[in-house]
C-alpha positions as CSV (number, residue, x, y, z in Angstrom):
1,X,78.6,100.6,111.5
2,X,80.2,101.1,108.1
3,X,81.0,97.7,106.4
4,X,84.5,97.0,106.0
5,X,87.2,94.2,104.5
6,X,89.2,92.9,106.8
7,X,90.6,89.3,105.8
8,X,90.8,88.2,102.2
9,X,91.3,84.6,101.9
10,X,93.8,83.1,98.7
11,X,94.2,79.8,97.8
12,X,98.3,80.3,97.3
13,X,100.5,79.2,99.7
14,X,102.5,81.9,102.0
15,X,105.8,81.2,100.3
16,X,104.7,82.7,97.1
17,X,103.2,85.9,98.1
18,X,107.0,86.2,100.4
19,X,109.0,85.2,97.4
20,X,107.6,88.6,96.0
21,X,108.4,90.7,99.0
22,X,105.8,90.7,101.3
23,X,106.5,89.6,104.8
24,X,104.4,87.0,106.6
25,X,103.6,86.3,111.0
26,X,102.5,82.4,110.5
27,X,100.9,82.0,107.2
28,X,99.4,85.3,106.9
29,X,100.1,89.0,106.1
30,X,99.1,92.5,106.4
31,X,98.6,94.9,104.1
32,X,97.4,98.3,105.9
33,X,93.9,97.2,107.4
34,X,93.3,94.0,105.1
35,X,94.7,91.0,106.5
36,X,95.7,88.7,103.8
37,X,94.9,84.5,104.7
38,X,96.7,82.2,102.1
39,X,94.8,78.7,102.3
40,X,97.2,76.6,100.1
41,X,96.8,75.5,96.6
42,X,94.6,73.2,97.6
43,X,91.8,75.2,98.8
44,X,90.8,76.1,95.4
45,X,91.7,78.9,93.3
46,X,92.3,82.6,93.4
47,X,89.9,84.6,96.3
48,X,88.3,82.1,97.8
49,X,86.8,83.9,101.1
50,X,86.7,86.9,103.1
51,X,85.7,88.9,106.4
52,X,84.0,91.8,106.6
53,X,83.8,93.8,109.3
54,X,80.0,95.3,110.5
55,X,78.3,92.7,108.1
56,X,74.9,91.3,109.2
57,X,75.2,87.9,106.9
58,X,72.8,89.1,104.4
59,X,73.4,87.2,100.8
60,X,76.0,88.4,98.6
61,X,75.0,87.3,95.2
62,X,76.9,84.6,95.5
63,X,80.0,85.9,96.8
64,X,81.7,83.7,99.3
65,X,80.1,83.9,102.8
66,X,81.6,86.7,104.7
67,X,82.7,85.8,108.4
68,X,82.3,89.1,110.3
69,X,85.2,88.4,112.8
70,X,88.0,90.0,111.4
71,X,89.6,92.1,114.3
72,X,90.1,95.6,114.0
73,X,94.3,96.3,112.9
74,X,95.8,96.5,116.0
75,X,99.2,98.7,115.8
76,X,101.0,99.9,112.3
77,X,101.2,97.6,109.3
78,X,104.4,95.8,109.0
79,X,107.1,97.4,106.3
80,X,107.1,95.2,102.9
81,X,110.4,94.7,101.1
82,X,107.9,95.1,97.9
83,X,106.9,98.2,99.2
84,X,103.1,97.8,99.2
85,X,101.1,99.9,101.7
86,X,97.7,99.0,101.3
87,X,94.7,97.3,99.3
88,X,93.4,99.5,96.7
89,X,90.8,97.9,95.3
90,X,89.0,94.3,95.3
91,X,87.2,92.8,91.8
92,X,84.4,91.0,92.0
93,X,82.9,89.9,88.3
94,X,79.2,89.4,87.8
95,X,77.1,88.4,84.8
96,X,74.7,91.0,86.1
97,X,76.0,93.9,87.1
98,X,72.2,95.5,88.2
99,X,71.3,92.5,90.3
100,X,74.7,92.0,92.1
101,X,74.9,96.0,92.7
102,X,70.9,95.5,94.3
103,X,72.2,92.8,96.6
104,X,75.1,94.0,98.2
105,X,73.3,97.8,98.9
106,X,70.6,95.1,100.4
107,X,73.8,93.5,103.0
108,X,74.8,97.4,103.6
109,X,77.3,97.8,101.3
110,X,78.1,101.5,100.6
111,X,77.8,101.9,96.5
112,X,79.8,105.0,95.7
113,X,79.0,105.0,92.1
114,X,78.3,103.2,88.8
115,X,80.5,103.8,85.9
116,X,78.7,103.2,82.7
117,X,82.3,103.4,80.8
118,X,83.8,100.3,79.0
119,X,87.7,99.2,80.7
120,X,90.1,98.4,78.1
121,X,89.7,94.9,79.0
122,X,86.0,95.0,77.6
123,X,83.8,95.4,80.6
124,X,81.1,97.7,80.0
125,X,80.3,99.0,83.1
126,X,81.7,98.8,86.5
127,X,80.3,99.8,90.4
128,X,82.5,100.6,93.4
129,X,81.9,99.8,96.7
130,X,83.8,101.6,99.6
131,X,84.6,99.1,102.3
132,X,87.1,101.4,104.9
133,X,90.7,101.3,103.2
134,X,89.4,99.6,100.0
135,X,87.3,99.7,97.3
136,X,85.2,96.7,96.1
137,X,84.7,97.1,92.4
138,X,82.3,95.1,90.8
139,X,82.4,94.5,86.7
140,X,79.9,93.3,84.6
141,X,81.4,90.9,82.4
142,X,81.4,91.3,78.8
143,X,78.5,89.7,76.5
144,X,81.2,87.4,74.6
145,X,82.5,86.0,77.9
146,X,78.9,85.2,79.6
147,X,77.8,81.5,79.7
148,X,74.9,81.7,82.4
149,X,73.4,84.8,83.2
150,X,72.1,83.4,86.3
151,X,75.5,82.2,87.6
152,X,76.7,84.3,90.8
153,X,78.9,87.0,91.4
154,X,82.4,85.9,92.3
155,X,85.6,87.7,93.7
156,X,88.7,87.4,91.1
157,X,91.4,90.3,91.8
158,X,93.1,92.9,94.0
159,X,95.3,95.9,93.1
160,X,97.8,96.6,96.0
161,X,99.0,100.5,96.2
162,X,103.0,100.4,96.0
163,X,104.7,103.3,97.6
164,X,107.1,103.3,94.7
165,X,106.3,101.3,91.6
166,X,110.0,101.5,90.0
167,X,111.0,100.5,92.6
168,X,108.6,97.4,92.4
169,X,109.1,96.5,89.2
170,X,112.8,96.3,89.1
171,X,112.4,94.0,92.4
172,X,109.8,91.8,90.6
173,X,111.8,91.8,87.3
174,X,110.2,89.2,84.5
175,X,107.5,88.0,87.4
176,X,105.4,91.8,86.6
177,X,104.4,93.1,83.3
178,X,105.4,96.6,82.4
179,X,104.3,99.5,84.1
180,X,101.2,101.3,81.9
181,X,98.5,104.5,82.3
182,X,95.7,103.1,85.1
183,X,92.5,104.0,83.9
184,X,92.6,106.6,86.5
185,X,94.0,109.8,85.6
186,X,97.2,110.4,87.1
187,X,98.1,107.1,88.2
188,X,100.1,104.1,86.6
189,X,99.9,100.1,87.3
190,X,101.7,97.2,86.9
191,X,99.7,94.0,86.6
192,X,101.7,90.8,87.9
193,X,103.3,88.2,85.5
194,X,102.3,84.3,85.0
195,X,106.0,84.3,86.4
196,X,104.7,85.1,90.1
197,X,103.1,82.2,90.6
198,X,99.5,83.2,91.9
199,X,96.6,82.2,91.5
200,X,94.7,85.2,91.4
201,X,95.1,88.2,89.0
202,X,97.1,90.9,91.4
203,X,98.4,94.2,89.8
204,X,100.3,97.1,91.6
205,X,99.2,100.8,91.6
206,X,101.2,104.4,92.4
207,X,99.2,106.4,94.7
């Protein structure tokens, strides 16, 4: 069974991710197959946990334990105001991109490829994961930025696909940044403002 994402867990409360235009059934939302779990400010910061589904609790290089009893979507997604449709991609930041990338193929993970191509924000090479609807990308992080090289992976981001990103940012106004080139070719993405209020680094994506 392949492995799959289906719960990411955010230390923001619910109110801040509706304020933005996503629409919430007690606490929680959904966001094509990925459930998203907000825990409160309290529970930390940024991704704090996840399920994945057909995960045999192998370690993850320090990732947060995944719980492997996310359900499987049951029905449609619900329609967001903000017009997101699904998870793109999940970032994970490791201070060792080779021994993170060993682990997870250890725990199943399907490694689609390694890219050994700096990211205009300075990381030198990145792996991607496909979990079912979304991708786990994993970035090494750049020398400057590296304190221990034997600290743990951790998750830090998620890019949501928006069915119409115009449409996004003039709904979001001051709480996105503008609307740029993605890395990949054809596309364009819109990271999220300090003005959102979360905790986590989110940015939008056309299709």
């Amino acid at each position: 069974m392949a492995v799959t994402i289906g719960e990411l867990v955010i230390a923001d409360a619910p109110s801040a991710w509706e304020a933005l235009g996503l629409r919430m059934d007690e606490g929680r939302c959904r966001i094509g197959a990925v459930r998203l779990r907000f825990a409160g400010s309290g529970s930390g910061r940024g991704i704090t946990g996840w399920a994945l589904r057909g995960y045999g609790g192998a370690p993850l290089d320090g990732l947060p334990e995944a719980h492997a009893d996310a359900p499987e979507p049951d029905g449609p997604a619900p329609e967001h105001p903000l017009g997101v449709t699904r998870v793109d991609h999940v970032v994970a930041m490791s201070p060792d991109l080779d021994r993170t990338v060993a682990a997870l193929e250890a725990a199943g993970l399907d490694l689609r490829r390694v890219r050994e191509e700096p990211t205009p924000a300075g990381s030198p090479r990145q792996a991607f994961f496909r979990l079912g609807e979304a991708i786990l990308e994993v970035i090494q992080q750049p020398e400057h930025t590296i304190a221990d090289r034997d600290a743990p992976a951790r998750l830090w981001g998620l890019a949501l696909i928006a069915r119409d990103l115009d449409a996004a940012a003039a709904l979001l106004g001051e709480r996105a940044k503008p609307v740029r080139d993605a890395v990949q070719a054809g596309r364009r993405i819109m990271p999220l403002a300090r003005e959102a209020g979360l905790s986590a680094p989110v940015a939008l994506m056309s299709e």
